[in-house]
C-alpha positions as CSV (number, residue, x, y, z in Angstrom):
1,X,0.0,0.0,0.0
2,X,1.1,3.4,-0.8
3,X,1.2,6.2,1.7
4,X,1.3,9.6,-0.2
5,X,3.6,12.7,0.9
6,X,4.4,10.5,4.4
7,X,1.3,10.5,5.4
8,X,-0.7,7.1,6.7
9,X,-4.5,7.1,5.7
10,X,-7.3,5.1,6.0
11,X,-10.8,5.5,4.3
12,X,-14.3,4.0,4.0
13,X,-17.0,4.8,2.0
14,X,-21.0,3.6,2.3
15,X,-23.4,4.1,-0.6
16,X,-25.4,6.9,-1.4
17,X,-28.1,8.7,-1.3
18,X,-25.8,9.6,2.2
19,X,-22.1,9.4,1.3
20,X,-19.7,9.0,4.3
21,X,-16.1,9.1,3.8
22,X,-13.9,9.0,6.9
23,X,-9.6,10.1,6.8
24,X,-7.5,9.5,9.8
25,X,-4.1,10.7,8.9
26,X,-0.3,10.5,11.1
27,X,2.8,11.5,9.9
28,X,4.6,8.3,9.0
29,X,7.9,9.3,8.5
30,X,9.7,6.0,10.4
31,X,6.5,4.3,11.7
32,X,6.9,0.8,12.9
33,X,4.1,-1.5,12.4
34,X,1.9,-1.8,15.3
35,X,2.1,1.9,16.6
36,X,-0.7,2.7,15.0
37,X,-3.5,0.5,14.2
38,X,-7.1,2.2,13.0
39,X,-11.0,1.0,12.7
40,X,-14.0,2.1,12.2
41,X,-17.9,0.8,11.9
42,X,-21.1,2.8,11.2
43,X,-22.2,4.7,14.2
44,X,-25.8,4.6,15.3
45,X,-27.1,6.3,18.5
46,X,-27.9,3.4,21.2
47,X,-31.6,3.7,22.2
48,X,-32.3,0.2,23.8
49,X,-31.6,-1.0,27.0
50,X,-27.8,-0.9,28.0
51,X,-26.4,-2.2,30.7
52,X,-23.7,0.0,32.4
53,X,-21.3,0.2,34.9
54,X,-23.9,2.6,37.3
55,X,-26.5,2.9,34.6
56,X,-29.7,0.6,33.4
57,X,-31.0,2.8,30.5
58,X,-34.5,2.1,29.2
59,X,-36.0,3.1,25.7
60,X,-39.8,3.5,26.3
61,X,-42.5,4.1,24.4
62,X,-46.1,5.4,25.0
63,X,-48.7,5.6,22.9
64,X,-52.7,6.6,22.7
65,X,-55.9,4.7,22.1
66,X,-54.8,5.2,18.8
67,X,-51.5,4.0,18.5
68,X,-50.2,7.1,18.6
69,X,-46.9,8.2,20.0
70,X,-47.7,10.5,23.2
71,X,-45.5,13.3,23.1
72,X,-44.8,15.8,26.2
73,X,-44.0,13.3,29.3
74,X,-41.3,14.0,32.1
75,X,-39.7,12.2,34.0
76,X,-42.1,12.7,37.2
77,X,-44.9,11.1,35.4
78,X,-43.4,7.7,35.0
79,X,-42.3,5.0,37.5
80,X,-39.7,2.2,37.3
81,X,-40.2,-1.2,39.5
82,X,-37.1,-3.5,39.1
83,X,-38.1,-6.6,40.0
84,X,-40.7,-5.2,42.1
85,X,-38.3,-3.1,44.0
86,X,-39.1,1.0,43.1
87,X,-36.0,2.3,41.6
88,X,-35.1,6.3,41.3
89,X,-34.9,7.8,37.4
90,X,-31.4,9.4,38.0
91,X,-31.2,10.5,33.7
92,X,-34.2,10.8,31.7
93,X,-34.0,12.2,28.1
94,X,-36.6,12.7,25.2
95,X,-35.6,11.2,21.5
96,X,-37.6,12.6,18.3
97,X,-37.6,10.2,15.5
98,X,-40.2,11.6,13.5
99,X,-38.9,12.4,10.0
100,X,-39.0,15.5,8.5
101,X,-42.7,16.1,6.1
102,X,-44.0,13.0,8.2
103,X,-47.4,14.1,8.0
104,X,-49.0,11.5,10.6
105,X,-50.5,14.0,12.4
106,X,-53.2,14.1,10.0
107,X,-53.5,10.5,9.1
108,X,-56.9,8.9,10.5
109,X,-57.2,7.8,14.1
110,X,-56.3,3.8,14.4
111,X,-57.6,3.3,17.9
112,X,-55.9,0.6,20.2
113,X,-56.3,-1.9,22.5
114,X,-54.4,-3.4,24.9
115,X,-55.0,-7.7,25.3
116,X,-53.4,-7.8,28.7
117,X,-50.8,-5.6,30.8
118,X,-48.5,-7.2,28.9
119,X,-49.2,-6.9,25.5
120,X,-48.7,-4.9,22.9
121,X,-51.1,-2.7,21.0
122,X,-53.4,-4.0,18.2
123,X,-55.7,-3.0,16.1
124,X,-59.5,-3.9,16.0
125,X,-61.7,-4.4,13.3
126,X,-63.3,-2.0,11.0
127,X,-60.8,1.6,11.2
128,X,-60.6,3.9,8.5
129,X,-58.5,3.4,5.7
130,X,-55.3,6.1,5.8
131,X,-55.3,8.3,2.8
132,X,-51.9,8.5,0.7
133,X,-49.0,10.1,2.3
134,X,-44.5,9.7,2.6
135,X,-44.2,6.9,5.1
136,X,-40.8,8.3,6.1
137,X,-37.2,8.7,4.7
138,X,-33.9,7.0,5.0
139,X,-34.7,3.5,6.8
140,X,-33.4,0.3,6.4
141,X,-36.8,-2.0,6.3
142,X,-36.6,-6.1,6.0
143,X,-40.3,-7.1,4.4
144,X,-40.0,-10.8,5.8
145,X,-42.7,-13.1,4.7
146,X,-42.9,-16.1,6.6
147,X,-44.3,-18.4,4.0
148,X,-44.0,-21.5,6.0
149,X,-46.7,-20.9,8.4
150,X,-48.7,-18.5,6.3
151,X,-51.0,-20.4,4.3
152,X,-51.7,-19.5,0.5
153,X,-54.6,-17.3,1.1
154,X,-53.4,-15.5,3.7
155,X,-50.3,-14.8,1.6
156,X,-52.0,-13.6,-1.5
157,X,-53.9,-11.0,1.0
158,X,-50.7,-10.2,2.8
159,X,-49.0,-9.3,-0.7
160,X,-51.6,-7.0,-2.1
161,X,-51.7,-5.1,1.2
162,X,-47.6,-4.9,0.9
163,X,-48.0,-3.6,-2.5
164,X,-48.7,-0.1,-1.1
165,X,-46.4,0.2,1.3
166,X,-43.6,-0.9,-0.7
167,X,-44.6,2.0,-3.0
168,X,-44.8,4.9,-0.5
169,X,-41.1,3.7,1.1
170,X,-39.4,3.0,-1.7
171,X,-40.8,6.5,-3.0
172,X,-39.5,8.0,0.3
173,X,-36.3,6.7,0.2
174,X,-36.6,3.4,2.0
175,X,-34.0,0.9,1.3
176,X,-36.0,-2.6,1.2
177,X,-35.0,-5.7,1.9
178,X,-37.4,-9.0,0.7
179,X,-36.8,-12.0,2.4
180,X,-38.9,-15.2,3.7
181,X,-38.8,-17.9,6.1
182,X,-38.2,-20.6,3.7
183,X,-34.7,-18.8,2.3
184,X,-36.4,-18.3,-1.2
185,X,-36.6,-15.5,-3.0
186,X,-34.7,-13.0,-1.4
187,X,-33.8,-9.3,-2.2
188,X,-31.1,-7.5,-0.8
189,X,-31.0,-3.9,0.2
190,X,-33.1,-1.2,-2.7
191,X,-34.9,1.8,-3.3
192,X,-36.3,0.4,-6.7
193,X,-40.0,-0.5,-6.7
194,X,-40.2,-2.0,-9.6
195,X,-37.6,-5.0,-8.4
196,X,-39.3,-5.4,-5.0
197,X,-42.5,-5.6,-6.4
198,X,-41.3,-8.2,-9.7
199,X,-39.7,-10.2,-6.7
200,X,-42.7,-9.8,-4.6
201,X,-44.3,-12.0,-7.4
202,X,-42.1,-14.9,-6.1
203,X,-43.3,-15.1,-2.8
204,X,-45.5,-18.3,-2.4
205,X,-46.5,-20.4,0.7
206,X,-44.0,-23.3,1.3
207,X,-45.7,-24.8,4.1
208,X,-43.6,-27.9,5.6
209,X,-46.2,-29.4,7.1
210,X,-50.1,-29.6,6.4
211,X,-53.1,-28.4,9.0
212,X,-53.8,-31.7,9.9
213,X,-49.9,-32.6,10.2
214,X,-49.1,-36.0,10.3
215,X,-52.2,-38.6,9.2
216,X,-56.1,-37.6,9.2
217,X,-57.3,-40.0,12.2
218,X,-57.1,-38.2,14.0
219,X,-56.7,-35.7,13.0
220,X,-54.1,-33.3,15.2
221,X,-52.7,-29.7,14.7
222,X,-49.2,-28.2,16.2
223,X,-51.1,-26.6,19.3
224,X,-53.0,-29.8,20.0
225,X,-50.0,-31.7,19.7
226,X,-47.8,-29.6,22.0
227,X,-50.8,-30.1,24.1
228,X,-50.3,-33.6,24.2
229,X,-46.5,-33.7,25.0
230,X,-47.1,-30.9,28.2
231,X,-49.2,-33.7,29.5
232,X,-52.9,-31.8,29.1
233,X,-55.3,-34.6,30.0
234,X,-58.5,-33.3,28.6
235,X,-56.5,-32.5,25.1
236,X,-55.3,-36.5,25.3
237,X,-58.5,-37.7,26.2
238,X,-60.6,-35.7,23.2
239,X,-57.7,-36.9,20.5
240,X,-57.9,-41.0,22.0
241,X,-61.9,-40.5,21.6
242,X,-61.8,-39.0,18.0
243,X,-59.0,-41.9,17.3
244,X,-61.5,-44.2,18.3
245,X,-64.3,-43.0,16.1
246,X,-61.9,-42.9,13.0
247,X,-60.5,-46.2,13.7
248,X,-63.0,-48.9,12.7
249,X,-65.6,-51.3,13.7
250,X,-63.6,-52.3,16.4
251,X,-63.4,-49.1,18.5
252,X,-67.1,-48.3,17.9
253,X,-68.2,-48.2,21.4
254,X,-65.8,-46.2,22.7
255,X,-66.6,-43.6,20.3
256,X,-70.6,-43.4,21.6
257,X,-69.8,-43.9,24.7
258,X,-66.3,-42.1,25.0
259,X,-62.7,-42.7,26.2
260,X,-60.5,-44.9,24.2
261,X,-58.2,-48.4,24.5
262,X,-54.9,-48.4,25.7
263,X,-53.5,-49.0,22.1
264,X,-54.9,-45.6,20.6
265,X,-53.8,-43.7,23.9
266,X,-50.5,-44.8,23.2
267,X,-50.7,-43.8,19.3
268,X,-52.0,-40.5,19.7
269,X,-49.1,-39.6,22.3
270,X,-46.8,-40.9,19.4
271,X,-48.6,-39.0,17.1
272,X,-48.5,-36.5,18.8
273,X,-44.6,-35.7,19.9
274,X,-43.7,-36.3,15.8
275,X,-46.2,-34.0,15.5
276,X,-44.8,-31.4,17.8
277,X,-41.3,-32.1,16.2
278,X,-42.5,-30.9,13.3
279,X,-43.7,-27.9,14.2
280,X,-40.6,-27.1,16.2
281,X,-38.5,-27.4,13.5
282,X,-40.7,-24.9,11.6
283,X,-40.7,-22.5,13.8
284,X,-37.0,-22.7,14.4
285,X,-36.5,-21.9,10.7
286,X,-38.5,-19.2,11.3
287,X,-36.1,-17.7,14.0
288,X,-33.1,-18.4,11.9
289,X,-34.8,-16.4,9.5
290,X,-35.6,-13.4,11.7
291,X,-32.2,-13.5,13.0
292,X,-30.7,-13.5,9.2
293,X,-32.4,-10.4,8.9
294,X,-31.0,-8.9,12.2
295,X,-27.7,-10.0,10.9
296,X,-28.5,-8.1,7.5
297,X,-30.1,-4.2,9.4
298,X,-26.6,-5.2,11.8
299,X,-24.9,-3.8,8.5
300,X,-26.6,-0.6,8.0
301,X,-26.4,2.7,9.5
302,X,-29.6,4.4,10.7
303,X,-33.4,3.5,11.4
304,X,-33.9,0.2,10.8
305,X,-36.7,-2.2,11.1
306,X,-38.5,-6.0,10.5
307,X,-41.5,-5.4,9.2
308,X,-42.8,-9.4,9.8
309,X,-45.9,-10.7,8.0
310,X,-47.0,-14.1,9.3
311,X,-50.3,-16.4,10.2
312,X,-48.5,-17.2,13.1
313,X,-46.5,-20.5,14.8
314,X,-46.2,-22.0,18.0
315,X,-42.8,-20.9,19.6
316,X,-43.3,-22.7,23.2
317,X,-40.0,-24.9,24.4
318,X,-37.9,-22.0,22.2
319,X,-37.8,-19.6,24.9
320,X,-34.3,-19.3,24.7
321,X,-33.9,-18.8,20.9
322,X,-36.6,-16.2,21.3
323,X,-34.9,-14.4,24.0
324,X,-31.5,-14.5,22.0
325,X,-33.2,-12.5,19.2
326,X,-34.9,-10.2,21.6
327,X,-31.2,-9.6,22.7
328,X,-29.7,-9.1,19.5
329,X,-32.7,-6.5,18.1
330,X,-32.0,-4.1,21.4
331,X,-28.8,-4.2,21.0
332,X,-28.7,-3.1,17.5
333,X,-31.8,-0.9,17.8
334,X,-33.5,-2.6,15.4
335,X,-37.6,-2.5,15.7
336,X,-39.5,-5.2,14.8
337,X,-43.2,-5.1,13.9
338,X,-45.4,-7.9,13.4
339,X,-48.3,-8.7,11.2
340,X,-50.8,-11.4,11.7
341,X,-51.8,-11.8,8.4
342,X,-54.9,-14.2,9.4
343,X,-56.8,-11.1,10.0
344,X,-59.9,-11.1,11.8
345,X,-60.0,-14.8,12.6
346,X,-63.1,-17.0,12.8
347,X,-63.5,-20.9,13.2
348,X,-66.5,-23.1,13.3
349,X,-65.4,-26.5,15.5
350,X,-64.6,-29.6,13.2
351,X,-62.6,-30.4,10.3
352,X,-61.6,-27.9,7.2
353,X,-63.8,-28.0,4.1
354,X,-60.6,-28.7,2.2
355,X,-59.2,-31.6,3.7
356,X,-60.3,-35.2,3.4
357,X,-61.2,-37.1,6.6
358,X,-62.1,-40.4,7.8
359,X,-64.8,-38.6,10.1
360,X,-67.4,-36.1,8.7
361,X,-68.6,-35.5,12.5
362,X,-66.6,-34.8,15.6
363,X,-67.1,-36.7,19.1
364,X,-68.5,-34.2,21.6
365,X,-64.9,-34.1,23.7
366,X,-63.5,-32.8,20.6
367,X,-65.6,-30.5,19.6
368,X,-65.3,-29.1,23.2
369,X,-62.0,-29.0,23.4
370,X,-61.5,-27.0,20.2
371,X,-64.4,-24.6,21.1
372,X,-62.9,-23.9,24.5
373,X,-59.3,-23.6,23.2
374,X,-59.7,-21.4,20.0
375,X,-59.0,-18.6,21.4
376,X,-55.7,-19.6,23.7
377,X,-54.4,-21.5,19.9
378,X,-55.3,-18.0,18.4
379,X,-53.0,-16.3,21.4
380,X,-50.3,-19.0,21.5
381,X,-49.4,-18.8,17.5
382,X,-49.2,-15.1,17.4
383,X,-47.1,-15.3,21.0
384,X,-43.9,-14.6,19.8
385,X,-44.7,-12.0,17.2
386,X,-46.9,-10.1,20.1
387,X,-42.9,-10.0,22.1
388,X,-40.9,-9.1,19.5
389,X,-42.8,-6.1,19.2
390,X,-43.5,-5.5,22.9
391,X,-39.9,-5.7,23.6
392,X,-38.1,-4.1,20.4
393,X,-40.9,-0.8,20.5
394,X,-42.6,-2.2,18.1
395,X,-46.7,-2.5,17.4
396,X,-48.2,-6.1,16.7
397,X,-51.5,-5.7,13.9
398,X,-54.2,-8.4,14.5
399,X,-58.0,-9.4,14.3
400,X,-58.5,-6.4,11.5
401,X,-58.9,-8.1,7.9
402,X,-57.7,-4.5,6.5
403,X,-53.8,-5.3,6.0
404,X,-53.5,-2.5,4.1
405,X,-54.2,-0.4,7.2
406,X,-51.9,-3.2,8.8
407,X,-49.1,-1.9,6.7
408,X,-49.6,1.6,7.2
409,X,-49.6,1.2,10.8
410,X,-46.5,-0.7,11.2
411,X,-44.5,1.2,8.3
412,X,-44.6,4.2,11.2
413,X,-41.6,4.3,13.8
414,X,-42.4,5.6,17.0
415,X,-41.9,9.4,17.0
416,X,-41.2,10.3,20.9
417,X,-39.3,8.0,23.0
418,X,-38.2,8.4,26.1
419,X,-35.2,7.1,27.5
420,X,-34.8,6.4,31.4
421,X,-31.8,5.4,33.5
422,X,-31.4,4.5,37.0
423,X,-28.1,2.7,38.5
424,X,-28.9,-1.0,38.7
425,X,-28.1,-4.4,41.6
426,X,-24.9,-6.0,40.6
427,X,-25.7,-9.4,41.5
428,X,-25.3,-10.7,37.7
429,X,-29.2,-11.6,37.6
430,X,-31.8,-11.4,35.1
431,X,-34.3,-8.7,36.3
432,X,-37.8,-7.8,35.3
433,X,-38.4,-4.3,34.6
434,X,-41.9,-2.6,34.9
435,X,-42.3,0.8,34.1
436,X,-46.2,3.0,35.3
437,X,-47.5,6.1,33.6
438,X,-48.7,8.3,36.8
439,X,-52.7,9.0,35.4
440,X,-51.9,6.3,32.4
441,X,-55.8,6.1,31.5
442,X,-56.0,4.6,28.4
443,X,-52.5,5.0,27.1
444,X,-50.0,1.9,26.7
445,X,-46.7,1.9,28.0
446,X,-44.0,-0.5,25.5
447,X,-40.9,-1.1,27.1
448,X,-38.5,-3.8,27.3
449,X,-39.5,-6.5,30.2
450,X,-36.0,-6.9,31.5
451,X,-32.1,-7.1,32.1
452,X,-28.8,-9.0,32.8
453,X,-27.5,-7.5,35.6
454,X,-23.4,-7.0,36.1
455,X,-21.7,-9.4,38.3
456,X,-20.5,-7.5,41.7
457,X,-16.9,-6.8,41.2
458,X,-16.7,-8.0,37.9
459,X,-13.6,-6.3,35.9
460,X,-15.1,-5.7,32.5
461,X,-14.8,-2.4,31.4
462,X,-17.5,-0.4,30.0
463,X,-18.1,2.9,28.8
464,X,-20.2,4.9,30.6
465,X,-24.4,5.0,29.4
466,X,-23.7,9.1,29.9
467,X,-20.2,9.4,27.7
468,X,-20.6,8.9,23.6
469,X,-24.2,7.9,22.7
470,X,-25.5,11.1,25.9
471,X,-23.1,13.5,24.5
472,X,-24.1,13.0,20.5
473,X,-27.7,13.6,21.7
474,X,-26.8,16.5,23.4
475,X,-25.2,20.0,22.5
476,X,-23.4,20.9,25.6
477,X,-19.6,22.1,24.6
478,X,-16.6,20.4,26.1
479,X,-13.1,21.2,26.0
480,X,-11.5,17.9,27.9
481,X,-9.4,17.1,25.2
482,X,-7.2,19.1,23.1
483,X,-8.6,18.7,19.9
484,X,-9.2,21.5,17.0
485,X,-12.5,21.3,14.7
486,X,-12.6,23.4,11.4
487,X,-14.8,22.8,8.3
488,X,-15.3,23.4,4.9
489,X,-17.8,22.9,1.7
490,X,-16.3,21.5,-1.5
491,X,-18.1,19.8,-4.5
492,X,-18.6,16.5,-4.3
493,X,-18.2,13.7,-7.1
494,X,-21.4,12.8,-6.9
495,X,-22.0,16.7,-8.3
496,X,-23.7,18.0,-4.6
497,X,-22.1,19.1,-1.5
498,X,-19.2,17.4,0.7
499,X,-18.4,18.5,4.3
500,X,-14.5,18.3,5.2
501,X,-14.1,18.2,9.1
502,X,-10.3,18.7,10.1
503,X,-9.4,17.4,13.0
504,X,-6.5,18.3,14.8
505,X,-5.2,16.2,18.1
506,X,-2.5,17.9,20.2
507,X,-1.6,14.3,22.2
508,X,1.3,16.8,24.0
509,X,-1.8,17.6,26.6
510,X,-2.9,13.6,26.2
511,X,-1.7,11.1,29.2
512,X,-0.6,8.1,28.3
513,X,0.1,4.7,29.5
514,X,3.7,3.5,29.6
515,X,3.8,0.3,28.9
516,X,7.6,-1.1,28.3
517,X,9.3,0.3,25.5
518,X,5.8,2.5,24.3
519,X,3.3,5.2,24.8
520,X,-0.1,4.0,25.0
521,X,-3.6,5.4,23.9
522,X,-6.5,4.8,21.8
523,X,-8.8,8.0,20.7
524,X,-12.4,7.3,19.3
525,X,-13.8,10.3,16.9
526,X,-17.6,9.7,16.3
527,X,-19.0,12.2,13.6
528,X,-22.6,12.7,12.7
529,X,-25.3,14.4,11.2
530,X,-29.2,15.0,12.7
531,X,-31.7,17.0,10.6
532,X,-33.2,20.0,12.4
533,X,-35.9,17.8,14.2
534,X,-32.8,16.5,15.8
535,X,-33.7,12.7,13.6
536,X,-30.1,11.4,13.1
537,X,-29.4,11.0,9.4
538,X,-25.8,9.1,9.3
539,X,-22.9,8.6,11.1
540,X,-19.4,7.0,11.8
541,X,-17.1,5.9,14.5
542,X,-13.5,5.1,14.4
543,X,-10.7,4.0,16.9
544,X,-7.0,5.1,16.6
545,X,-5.0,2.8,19.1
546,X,-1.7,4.2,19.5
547,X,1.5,2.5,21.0
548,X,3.9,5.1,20.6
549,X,8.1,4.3,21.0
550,X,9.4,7.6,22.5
551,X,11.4,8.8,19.2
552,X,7.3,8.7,17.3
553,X,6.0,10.1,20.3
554,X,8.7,12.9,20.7
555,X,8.1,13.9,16.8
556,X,4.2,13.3,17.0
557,X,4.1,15.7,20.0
558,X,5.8,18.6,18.4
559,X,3.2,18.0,15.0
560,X,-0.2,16.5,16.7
561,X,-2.4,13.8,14.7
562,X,-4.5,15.2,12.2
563,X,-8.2,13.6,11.3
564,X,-10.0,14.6,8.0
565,X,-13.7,13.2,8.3
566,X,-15.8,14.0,4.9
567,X,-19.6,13.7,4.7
568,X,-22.5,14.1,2.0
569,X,-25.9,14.9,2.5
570,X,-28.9,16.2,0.4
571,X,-29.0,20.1,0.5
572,X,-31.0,21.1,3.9
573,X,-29.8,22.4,7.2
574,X,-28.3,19.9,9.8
575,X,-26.5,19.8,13.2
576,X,-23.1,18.6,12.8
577,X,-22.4,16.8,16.1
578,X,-18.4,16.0,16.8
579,X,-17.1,13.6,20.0
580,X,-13.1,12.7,20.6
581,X,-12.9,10.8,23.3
582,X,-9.4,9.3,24.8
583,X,-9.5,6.2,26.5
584,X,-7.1,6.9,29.7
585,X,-9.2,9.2,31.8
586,X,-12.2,9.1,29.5
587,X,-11.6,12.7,29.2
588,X,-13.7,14.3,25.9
589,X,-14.4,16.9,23.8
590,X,-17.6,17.6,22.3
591,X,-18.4,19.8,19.4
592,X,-21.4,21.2,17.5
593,X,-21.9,23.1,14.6
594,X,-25.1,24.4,12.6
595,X,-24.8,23.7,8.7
596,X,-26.3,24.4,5.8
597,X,-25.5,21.7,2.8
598,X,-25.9,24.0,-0.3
């Protein structure tokens, strides 16, 4: 690699419509390897739940009858219970996501209801269809289909409804992503509506096992099954009856008069755990799948969001896989809405007209049993979709046959958040977290429902919740670290307007760490940009270790390190928001700048 004029550079570049180029220069006259090493990722302001060395920080969200975000709160109207114990808010903080032109003010009210103190908002029946409108600008979105447990009709519906969305983001500039549970077809990252919607036309059911799963006497779905194998007498007792009225001659009595031989007790318990085998390995494709995606947004720099379409599965015994994703979304601050594309739901008892049967009539256990246990089936297959939403700040769309509405609702990211701290146990525990809205009436409170706890004395180092992520939300100047900003305009290649941020580092005024023969430190400069509703637009963070012999530092201290940081942005006005932070004191320097791109 070639250095020009003695200089050591590194650069990375991300695709438009936002182009972000990022230059950390040091004169290299007799550099040895390993005294400098440099890296960067895309930065994203942290909103989710972080644990910290004194600091729990919550992202929590509040919303109306209507789904609406409720804007306005303080921190004296809400009220954190950590595993039941009341815990002080010591930092509280409001975050605006709502994009500029977002015009949701006006759409139609979408009123909500809230299933249990648990759940997450959902839609009932019969609300106004939204008129037109920009969905929002600049987001990552994953359109994931799960078209293993969505069955053909639900699918086609499902589709059409996308159709319109897929129009209005992609308009908006929303990069899409198409991808479905099966692994086939997929779509990476684009703003082009004419590919998503021709591979939109791909999308079929591929169901891997049918409604009445493995053999028709009797016959036995997933949640009947898993039923079954968590040892539910009455569920046993109804399947070994309507085995016995399916199975011939032989068993006739027991079907008129109920009950069943020991035989067909013992088949429909094997039936049933192959049964439930199947279904588990479904709906562990279907968590691969949603992690995939995670993996995919993991990538990207700025809002981002699974919007995820499905009929619903079982996910019981997968607590752990559910919980892992749930972990991985917060972490990355990555929102995931969910769909129920089954709409507003109704079953008679019995057997589907489409499938074939060795009984036309039920026996009166079964036709209980199924009466009595639609609705916890209905519950237990949208289950997991109803807490990835609850716990990423998402919204969960059911029992409402208008997808289309379904589509608009979820397409919207929350537009006030509040984020709330408080300094948590260290006992290395998982705790529950509860948070109250003081004079809540009818308005629902979404928050994540817990957190690992650090281990007393544990010696992992972590950054501070109130250094980097507190200090690019705020606007507060600090001088901690010698550092020089400037800026300038230049044309860009692309033909608009390129920011150049110099950066200038007098280490002289740094400490470092002797460590044998060297001069240790590591400096992390995190620039970005936030439109004038303060909506972050793009960003970048990068890490210059240094491990200095005295001749480099000698020279280096006499010259400083110089930084170039270049950035592209439509033409608007934006606040330019600058952190260097040096890793031996934690010492920083914060600086913001208000810009107009020409």
């Amino acid at each position: 690699m070639r250095f020009p004029d003695k200089c050591a550079k590194l650069a990375l570049t991300a695709l438009p419509p936002i182009f972000f180029a990022i230059a950390l220069s040091v004169l290299a006259q007799t550099l040895t390897p390993g005294e400098v090493r440099l890296s960067s990722r895309p930065y994203v302001p942290q909103s989710p739940i972080r644990v910290q060395t004194r600091l729990v920080q919550l992202e929590v969200v509040v919303r109306d009858n209507r789904g609406r975000p409720v804007p306005g709160l303080t921190k004296d109207d809400f009220t954190v219970y950590d595993s039941h114990k009341l815990r002080d808010i010591t930092s509280f903080s409001v975050s605006s996501s709502n994009p500029p032109g977002n015009t949701q003010a006006n759409a139609p009210p979408k009123p909500v209801t809230a299933q249990s103190e648990a759940s997450v908002p959902t839609v009932p029946p019969t609300p106004p269809s939204p008129p037109a409108r920009t969905i929002s600008n600049g987001r990552w979105i994953v359109l994931l289909f799960d078209d293993i447990n969505t069955p053909t009709g639900d699918m086609m519906r499902s589709k059409v409804a996308a159709t319109r969305f897929i129009k209005e983001a992609s308009a908006s500039g929303d990069r899409i992503a198409l991808l479905t549970t099966s692994g086939a077809p997929t779509l990476k990252f684009t703003s082009d509506t004419a590919s998503i919607l021709e591979a939109m036309t791909h999308v079929q059911s591929h169901p891997r096992m049918s409604s009445s799963n493995l053999g028709s006497c009797p016959r036995m779905t997933a949640y009947e099954a898993f039923q079954i194998v968590n040892n539910n007498g009455i569920a046993l007792e109804a399947k070994a009856n309507e085995a016995a009225c399916c199975s011939g001659d032989q068993y006739l009595s027991y079907c008129r008069n109920g009950g069943a031989p020991v035989e067909l007790v013992d088949s429909v318990k094997a039936q049933s755990l192959q049964v439930w085998d199947q279904a588990r390995v479904a709906s562990q494709a279907t968590f691969d799948a949603i992690k995939d995606a995670l993996n995919q947004l993991a990538k990207q720099s700025g809002r981002r969001m699974i919007l995820f379409s499905s009929s619903g599965f079982l996910s019981g015994t997968l607590d752990q896989e559910q919980d892992a994703i749930i972990n991985a979304a917060v972490r990355a601050g990555v929102v995931i809405d969910s769909l129920d594309a089954k709409g507003l739901y109704a079953e008679a008892p019995g057997t589907p007209i489409n499938e074939t049967v060795e009984t036309t009539e039920l026996p009166l256990k079964s036709t209980i049993f199924q009466i009595e246990t639609l609705g916890d089936r209905l519950d237990s297959e949208d289950a997991a979709m109803a807490r990835f939403a609850e716990s990423t700040g998402g919204l969960l769309f059911r029992n409402n046959n208008d997808l289309d509405l379904g589509f608009y609702q979820l397409g919207v990211l929350p537009s006030i958040t509040y984020l709330l701290g408080f300094p948590p146990d260290e006992d290395g525990e998982f705790h529950k977290i509860k948070v109250e809205l003081r004079n809540a009436g009818r308005r629902i409170v979404l928050v994540r429902p817990g957190y690992f706890a650090p281990a007393k004395g544990s010696t992992e180092r972590i950054i501070p919740a109130d250094t980097i992520d507190t200090e690019m939300r705020g606007s507060a100047e600090k001088t901690d670290v010698p550092v020089t900003v400037t800026e300038k305009f230049a044309a860009s290649a692309t033909g608009g307007s390129q920011l150049t941020i110099q950066t200038h580092v007098d280490i002289q005024k740094l400490a470092f760490q002797p460590q044998q023969d060297r001069q240790v430190q590591k400096l992390t400069f995190v620039a970005a940009l936030f439109d004038p509703q303060g909506n972050f637009v793009t960003g970048k963070q990068a890490e210059m270790s240094l491990a200095l012999k005295h001749e480099s530092f000698d020279r280096l201290a006499k010259s400083g390190i110089n930084g170039v940081m270049q950035l592209e942005a439509p033409a608007g006005a934006y606040r330019l928001r600058m952190v260097v932070q040096e890793a031996v004191h934690g010492a920083m320097s914060t600086t913001t700048k208000e810009l107009q791109f020409p």
